[in-house]
C-alpha positions, 0 to 999 in steps of 0.5 A: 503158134509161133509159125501161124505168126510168122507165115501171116507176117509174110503174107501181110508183107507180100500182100501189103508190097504188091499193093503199093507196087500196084499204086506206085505204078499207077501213079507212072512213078518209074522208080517203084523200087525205092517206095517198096524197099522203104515200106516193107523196111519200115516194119524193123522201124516199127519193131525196133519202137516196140522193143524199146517201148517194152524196154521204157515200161516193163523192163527193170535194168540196174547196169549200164552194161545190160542196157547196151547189150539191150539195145544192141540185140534190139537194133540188130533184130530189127534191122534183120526183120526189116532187111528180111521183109525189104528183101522178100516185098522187092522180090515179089513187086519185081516178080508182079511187075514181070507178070503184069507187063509180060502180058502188055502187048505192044504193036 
């Protein structure tokens, strides 16, 4: 199940960028690059509020030390889920940019 949750995340991040390139180039924005990279990497901001949300209502820490490991864990997760989706919606935009204007013919 956990692989079914995680090709769907990939898919909804692959989907979700080359709707924005697609918007963002429509509006003639010449810097795509940046809404795409600040869309995708705002899924580990998203994480990261959920992890300490989880952490405020159901989690039952007594020692200082456990909650610093905590919230260490959390912010390295969510940086890495936000880089790892950064990273994969830019190479996808950059590929759709490269298929839609391959096919523009200039004369």
């Amino acid at each position: 199940m956990l692989y079914v949750v995680f090709i769907l995340f990939l898919v909804i991040v692959a989907e979700s960028a080359i709707i924005l390139n697609y918007a963002t180039l429509s509006c003639e924005e010449p810097r795509w690059w940046w809404r795409v990279w600040c869309g995708a990497a705002a899924i580990g901001v998203y994480v990261f509020v959920s992890l300490m949300l989880y952490l405020l209502f159901d989690l039952h820490i007594e020692y200082l030390t456990t909650l610093i490991s905590y919230m260490t864990a959390c912010y390295l997760a969510s940086c890495l889920v936000g880089m790892m989706a950064a990273s994969l919606a830019l190479m996808l935009a950059f590929r759709f940019n490269l298929k839609i204007y391959s096919r523009v013919k200039l004369e």
